[in-house]
N, C-alpha and C positions, 0 to 999 in steps of 0.2 A: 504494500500500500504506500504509495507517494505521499509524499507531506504536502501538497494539495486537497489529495483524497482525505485524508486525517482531520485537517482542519476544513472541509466541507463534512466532516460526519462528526465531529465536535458541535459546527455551529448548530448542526441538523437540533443534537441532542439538546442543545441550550434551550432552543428553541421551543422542544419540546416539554421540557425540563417548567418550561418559563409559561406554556401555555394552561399544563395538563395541574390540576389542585393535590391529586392525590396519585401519589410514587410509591409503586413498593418496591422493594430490590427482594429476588427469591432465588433461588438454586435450583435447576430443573434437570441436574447433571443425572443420569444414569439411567433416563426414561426410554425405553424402545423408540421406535420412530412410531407405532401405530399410536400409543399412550400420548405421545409429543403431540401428534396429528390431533388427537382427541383434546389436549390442553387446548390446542391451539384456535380449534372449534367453539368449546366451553367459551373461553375469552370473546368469541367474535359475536354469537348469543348474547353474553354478557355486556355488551360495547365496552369492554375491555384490550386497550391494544397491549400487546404482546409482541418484544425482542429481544434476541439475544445481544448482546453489547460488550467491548472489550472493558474491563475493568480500567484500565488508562484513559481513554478516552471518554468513558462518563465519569473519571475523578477529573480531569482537566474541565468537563464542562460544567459538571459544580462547580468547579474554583469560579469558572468564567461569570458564574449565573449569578444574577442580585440578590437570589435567595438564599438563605443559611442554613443549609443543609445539617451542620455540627458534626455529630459525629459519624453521619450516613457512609462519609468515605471510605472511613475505616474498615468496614465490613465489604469492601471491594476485594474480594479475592476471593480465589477460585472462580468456577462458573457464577456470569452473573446472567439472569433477564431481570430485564425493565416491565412494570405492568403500572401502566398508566390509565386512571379510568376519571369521570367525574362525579361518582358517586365514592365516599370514602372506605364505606364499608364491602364492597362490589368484590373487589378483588380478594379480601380476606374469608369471606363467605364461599366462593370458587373455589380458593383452598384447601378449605376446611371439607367442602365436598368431594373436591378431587383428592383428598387423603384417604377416603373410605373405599379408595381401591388400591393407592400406594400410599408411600412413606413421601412423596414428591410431591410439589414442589415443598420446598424449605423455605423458610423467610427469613432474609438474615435482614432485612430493617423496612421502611417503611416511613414517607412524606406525607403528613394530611393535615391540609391547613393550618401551615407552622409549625405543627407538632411532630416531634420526632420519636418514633417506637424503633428500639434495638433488639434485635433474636427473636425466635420461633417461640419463646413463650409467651409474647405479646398477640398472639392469634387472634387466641379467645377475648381478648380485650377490643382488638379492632372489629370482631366478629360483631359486638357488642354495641360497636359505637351507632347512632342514628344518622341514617341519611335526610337530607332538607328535608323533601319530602312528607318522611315517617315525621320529623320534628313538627313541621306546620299541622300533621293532623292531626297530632296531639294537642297541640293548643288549641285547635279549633273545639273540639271535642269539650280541653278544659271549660273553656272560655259558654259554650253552649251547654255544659249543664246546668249552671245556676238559672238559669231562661227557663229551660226544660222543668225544672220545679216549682219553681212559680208560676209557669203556667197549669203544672197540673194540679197544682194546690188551690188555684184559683178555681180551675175545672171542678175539684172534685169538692171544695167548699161553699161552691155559688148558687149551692140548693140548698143550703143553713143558711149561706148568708144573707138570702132573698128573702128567708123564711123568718128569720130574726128583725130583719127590716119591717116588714109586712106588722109582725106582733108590736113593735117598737110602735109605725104609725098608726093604729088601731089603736093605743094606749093615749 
């Protein structure tokens, strides 16, 4: 690869780096090709992009990126792929699925909105996390049950309370 080509797949990853909210870095080292083929599927389903990437060349384009990665670099070694999606939880949940047939992929870290997770025991954490989404229908939810009971307290009260009126103006 020329140092042209390098620094056209640096910027590529900056870019990328720079566009996508949620990075996970994983290990998909030792998977057949048929397994690979099926990861690779899984992600596309998912609107999860999915690369394999030199560990050199996405530590240069951290360095390069405005973002602060911390200690994401560190865990650059060995096999690395890139799973970039916009939803945070998206990619950890694939995972977690796709383990219940292998031991693969591994997560050695993971980018999501600022926040930075290191190693494969943070899985179940990111598994966990809420997407916008899940997040707005739960407030909506909050926010409408105090509605929902007042209204049916009213409902279910306004044949007493009609009834008490009535006795009150008759007095």
């Amino acid at each position: 690869m020329t140092r042209e080509e390098k620094a056209a797949v640096i910027e590529d990853l900056k870019s990328q780096l720079a566009e996508n909210p949620t990075i996970y870095l994983t290990d998909i080292s030792g998977l057949d090709a048929g397994t690979t083929s099926a990861l690779r599927r899984a992600c596309f389903k998912a609107n999860i992009k999915l690369a394999v990437v030199k560990n050199t060349l996405l530590s240069k384009a951290m360095e390069a990126s405005e973002r602060e990665f911390g200690e994401l670099p560190e865990v650059l070694k060995g096999n690395t792929s890139l799973m970039l999606s916009e939803t945070g939880n998206a990619p950890a949940k694939l995972i977690k699925t796709f383990r219940k047939k292998t031991d693969r992929p591994l997560l050695k870290g993971a980018f999501i909105e600022e926040a930075i997770y290191i190693g494969d025991d943070k899985l179940d954490t990111l598994v966990a996390i809420k997407s916008k989404e899940e997040m707005i229908g739960e407030i909506i939810g909050l926010l409408q049950s105090p509605a929902k009971n007042v209204i049916s307290g009213l409902k279910s009260g306004g044949g007493k309370l009609a009834g008490i009126l009535k006795t009150l103006s008759e007095k």
